[in-house]
C-alpha positions, -999 to 999 in steps of 0.1 A, spaced: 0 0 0 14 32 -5 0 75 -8 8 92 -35 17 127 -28 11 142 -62 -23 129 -74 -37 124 -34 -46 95 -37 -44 58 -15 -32 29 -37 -32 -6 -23 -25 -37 -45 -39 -70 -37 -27 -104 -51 -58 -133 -53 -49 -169 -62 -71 -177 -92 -77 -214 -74 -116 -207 -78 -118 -212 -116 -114 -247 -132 -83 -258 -146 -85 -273 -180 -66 -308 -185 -53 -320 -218 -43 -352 -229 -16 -363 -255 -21 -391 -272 9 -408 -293 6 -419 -324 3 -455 -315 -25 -447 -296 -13 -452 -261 -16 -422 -234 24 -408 -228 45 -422 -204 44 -388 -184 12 -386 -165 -12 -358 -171 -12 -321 -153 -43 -324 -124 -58 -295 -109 -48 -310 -77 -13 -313 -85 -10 -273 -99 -27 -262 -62 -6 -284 -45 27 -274 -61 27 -235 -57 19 -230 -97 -13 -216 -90 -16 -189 -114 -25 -148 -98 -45 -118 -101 -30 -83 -92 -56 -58 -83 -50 -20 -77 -70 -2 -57 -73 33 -55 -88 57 -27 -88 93 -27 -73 103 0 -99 130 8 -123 99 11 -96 88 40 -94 121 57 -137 124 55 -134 88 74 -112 101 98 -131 129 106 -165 107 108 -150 92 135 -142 123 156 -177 136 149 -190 99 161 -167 101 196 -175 139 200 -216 131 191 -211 101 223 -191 124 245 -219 150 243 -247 130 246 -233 113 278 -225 146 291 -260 159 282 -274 125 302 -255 128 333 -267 167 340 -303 154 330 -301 128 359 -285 151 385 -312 174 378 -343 151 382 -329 137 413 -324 165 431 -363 182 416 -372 145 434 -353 149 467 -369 190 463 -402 169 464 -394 150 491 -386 179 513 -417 201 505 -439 166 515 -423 166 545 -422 202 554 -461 204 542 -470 179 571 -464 206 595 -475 238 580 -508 217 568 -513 202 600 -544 213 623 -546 222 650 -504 232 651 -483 209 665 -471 221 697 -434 235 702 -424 201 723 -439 176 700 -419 146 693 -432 135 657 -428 170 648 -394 171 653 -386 134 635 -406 150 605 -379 179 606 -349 156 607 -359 135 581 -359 169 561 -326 176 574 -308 141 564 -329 143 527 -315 179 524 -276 161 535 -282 136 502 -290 167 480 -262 181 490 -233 153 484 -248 152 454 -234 174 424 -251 180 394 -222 184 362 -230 212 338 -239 205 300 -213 203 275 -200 238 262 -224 243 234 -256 239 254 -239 252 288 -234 287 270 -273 288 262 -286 281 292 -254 299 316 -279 324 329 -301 299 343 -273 281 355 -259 307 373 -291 311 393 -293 280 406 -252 273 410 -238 309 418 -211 291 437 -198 280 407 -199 257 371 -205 221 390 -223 220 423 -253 209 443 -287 223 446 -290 250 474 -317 243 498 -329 260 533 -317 245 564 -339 237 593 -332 229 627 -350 204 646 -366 234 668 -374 254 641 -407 281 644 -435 275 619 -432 305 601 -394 292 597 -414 262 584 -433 277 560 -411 298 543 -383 272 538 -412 252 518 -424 285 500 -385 288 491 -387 249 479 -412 256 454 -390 281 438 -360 263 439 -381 233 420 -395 255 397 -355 268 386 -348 230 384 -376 223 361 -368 256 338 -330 244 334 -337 210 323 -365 222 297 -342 247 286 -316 225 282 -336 201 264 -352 226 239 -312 238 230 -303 207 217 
């Protein structure tokens, strides 16, 4: 195989055994009749004994064809790259709208709760520190941005939810196990905006690509 410089172009040369086609086999006869003393030339005996006649073929590539290949394969790995990018920010971002969920159920058992419950009550509090250790798994978890191309149409959107910086976690209020009821309320009131951000960046992330 070898390139030539001058006329661009990928030449490769490929030898094929002709053992595929029939062989013809003659006979001699002498004069008196009888068959030679030599015996006759069999197919098996030409395969056998390397005399197996050959084809040379030339092939011939441009070598833009070659360098369109090559670059089909960098658009392939870039197209996987991207869309595994684009997959992992998707699931950070439904997880933590979930664990948002989560936290507004639980925080909507005591503002919807009637009569109040009272500053001492024990199921009360458990309801505020299973909030707490929900609002400790949204926050070891990090949500990675988009690749660059859809992470500079949605930046402004991802700055309000991660001013902290490019790849972080979704910031949620923090309550204490004593916490007041109007405490209560407002972290949930703060929830549903928080969701709502969530739900905004991963529509507008899906309706860039």
């Amino acid at each position: 195989m070898r390139v030539d410089a001058a006329s661009s172009l990928l030449q490769s040369t490929l030898s094929v055994p002709l053992v595929s086609q029939p062989l013809s086999v003659q006979k001699e006869v002498s004069a008196s009749g009888e068959n030679p003393a030599s015996p006759p030339r069999t197919p098996s005996a030409v395969a056998d004994g390397g005399g197996a006649e050959q084809v040379s073929v030339n092939i011939t590539v441009p070598k833009q064809t070659i360098e369109t290949l090559e670059k089909i394969g960098s658009v392939t790995e870039l197209l996987n790259s991207t869309a595994k990018s684009l997959r992992e920010t998707g699931t950070s971002l439904k997880l933590s709208s979930d664990m948002i969920a989560q936290m507004k159920e639980q925080l909507g058992k005591i503002v919807k709760n009637f009569p109040p419950f009272p500053p001492e009550s024990a199921e009360r509090r458990d309801i505020l520190m299973s909030y707490q250790a929900i609002r400790e798994q949204i926050n070891q978890m990090t949500v990675p941005p988009p690749p660059a191309p859809v992470y500079e149409r949605v930046a402004y959107l991802w700055h309000d939810l991660f001013p902290t910086g490019r790849r972080s976690s979704v910031n949620t209020p923090e309550l204490s196990p004593t916490a007041t009821d109007s405490q209560v309320k407002q972290a949930e009131e703060q929830l549903t905006f928080t969701r709502a951000a969530v739900t905004q960046l991963r529509e507008s992330i899906g309706a860039s690509l």
